[in-house]
N, C-alpha and C positions, 0 to 999 in steps of 0.2 A: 463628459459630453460625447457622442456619438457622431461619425462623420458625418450622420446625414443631417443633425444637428447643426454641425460647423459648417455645413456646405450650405446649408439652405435656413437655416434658423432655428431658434427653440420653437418658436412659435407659428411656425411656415404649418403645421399639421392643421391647428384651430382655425386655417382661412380653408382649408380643403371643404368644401362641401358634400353633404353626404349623398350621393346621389347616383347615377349609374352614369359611366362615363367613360375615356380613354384619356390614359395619361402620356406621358413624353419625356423621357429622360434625355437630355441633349447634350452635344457636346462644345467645345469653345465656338463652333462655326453653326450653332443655331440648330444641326441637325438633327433626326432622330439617333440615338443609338438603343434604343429600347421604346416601342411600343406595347400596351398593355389594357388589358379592359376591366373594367371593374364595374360589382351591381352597385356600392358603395363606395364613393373613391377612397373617404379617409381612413373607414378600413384599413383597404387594401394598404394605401400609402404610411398606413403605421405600421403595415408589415417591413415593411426597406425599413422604418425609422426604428423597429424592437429587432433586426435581423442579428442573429446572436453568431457564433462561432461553429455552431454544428452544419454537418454535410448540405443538409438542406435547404441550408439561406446560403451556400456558399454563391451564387447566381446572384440573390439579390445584393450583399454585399460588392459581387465584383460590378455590379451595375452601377450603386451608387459612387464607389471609388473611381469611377471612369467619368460620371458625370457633372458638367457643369451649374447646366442650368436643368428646371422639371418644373413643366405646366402641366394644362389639362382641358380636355372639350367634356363640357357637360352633356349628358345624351338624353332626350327622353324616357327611353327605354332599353334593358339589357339586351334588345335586337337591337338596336340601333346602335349602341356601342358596337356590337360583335363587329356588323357590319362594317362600320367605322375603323374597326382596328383593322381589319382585313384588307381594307382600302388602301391603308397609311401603312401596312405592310406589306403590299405588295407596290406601294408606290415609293418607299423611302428604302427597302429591302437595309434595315436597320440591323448593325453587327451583332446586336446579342439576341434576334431573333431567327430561331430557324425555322420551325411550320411556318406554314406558306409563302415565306419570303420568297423562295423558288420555284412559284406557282408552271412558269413554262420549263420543267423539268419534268412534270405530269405526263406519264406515259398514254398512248391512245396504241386503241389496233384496228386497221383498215383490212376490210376485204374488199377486192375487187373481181370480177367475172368477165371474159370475154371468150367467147367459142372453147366452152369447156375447155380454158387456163382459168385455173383459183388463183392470186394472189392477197400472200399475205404480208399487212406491214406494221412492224413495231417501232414509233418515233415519239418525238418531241417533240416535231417540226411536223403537225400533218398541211399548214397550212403552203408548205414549199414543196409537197410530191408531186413529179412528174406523170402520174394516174390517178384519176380519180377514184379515189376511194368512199363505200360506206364504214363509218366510223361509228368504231364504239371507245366509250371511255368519258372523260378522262378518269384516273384512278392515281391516290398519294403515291401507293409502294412501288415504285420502279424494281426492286427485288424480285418480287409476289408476282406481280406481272409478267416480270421478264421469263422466271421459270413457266409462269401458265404457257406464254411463248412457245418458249425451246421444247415444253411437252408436244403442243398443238403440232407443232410443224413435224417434229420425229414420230409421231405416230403416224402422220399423213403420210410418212415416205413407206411406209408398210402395204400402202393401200393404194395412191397413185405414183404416178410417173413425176421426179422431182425435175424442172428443169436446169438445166444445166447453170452455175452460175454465169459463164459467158455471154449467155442471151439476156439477164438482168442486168446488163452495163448502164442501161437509159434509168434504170432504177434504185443504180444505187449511188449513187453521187451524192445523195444528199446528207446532212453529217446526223451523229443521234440515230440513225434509221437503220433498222432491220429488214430485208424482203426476202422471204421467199413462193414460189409457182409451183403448181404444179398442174400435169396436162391430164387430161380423157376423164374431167371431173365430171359426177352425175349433177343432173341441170337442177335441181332442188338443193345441190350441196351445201352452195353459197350463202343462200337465204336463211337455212337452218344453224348454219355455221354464226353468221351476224347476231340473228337472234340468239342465240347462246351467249355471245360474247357481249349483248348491254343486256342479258339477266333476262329477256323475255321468257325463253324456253328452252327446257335441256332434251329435246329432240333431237339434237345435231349428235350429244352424246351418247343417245342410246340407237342411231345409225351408226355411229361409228364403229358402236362396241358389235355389232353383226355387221360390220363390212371387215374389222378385223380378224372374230372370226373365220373368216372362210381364207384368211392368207396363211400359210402354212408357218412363214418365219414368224410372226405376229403368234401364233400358238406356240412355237420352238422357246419366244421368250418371254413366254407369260407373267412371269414375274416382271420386268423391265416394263413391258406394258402394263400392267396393274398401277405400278409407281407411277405412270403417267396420267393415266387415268384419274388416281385419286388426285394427282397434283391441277389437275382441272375442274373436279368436283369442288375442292376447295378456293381456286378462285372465282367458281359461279356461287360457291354460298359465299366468301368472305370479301369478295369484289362488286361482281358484277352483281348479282341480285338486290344487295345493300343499293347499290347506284341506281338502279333499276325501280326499286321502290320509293326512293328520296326523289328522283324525277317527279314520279306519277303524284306524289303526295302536293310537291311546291307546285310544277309546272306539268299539268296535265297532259297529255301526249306528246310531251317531248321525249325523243330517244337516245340524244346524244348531249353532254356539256362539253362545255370548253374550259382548257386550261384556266385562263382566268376568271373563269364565272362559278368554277369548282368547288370550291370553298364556301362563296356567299349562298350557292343553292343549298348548305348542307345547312348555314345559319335560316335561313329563310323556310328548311323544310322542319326545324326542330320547333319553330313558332306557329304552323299550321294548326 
């Protein structure tokens, strides 16, 4: 007999309805410890109950060895599952799930403008910065992101005047959060900069590449700058543009999402 036999019955599989749904693997206090979406529940739920010894059921196996109890919500439809799971996942942030359990982990990047000072900011928290920012993002890979970052800002310092960190004291207090400024920005800078970073237009990029141009150390390290470059290319193809176009498809002129609404726009934009 099989544990998920012993745990739950021979016959727990023939009451599963066949239907599109999310299930619940729980633990003595009722919790989730695994949420799950399924087009089929019994399928799916015969998958844990045939999960053999090889590498690839080793996940469902430690699931069901952890679990006590396993219900389920019937959905209408495989969107409505998605949805649903995502819900119960970002509301129960259940141990053996990790996509989007984490949702306010979701990197954002703010730009702000005031009397030609650019700043720029990379957090988790945009909703506790001390300036107001326009926002792009939000985006899963905090990795991908972070180097688009540390490219953006190191090549700005080739081109403008970086401020000192001393003068970002009121900016940086806040925890998760990156900023930097920079002064005697051209007054287009900003705008073109935003739009590049939620995927509108790479404008901002092909200023850039003739404002570095004309800096002598910016030519001295051509290679160093190229590597930055392309490390920006690729997060306007494999970030921002994706997010850009999943916007426009779900929720027509919107330009920004938020942490927790991240996820459900990308279920919502695959059902369009």
């Amino acid at each position: 007999m099989t544990t998920f036999d012993k745990k739950f019955g021979e016959t727990f599989i023939k009451g599963v309805p066949p239907s599109p749904g999310v299930y619940f693997f729980r633990d003595a206090d009722g919790s989730p410890l695994y949420v799950g979406k399924a087009n089929h529940l019994r399928k799916r739920l015969q998958q844990y109950r045939r999960a053999g010894k090889k590498k690839k059921d080793r996940k469902l196996r430690k699931i069901v060895r952890h679990a006590i109890a396993l219900d389920w919500t019937v959905c209408e439809s495989e969107k409505a599952a998605l949805l649903l799971e995502i819900q119960k996942i970002q509301e129960y942030r259940p141990v053996f799930n990790v996509e989007g359990s984490w949702f306010f982990l979701y990197p954002m990047m703010g730009v702000a403008e005031h009397e030609r000072c650019l700043t720029l900011c990379l957090t988790t928290l945009p909703d506790e910065q001390p300036l107001e920012f326009e926002w792009a993002g939000a985006w899963r890979s905090r990795a991908e992101v972070r180097e688009a970052f540390d490219a953006l800002t190191e090549l700005l310092r080739f081109v403008y005047h970086p401020e000192p960190p001393g003068r970002l004291k009121n900016l940086r207090g806040v925890k998760y959060t990156t900023v930097r400024a920079y002064r005697n920005v051209a007054p287009e800078f900003a705008s073109y900069l935003i739009q590049f970073l939620r995927g509108e237009s790479k404008t901002f990029l092909s200023q850039l590449l003739i404002d570095l141009l004309e800096k002598p150390d910016a030519r001295f390290r051509s290679a160093e700058v190229q590597e930055k470059i392309n490390t920006l290319k690729r997060f306007y193809r494999n970030h921002a543009r994706p997010l850009y176009r999943t916007l426009q498809k779900a929720r027509p002129g919107a330009r920004v999402v938020t942490q927790a609404e991240r996820d459900a726009l990308h279920i919502e934009s695959r059902f369009q």
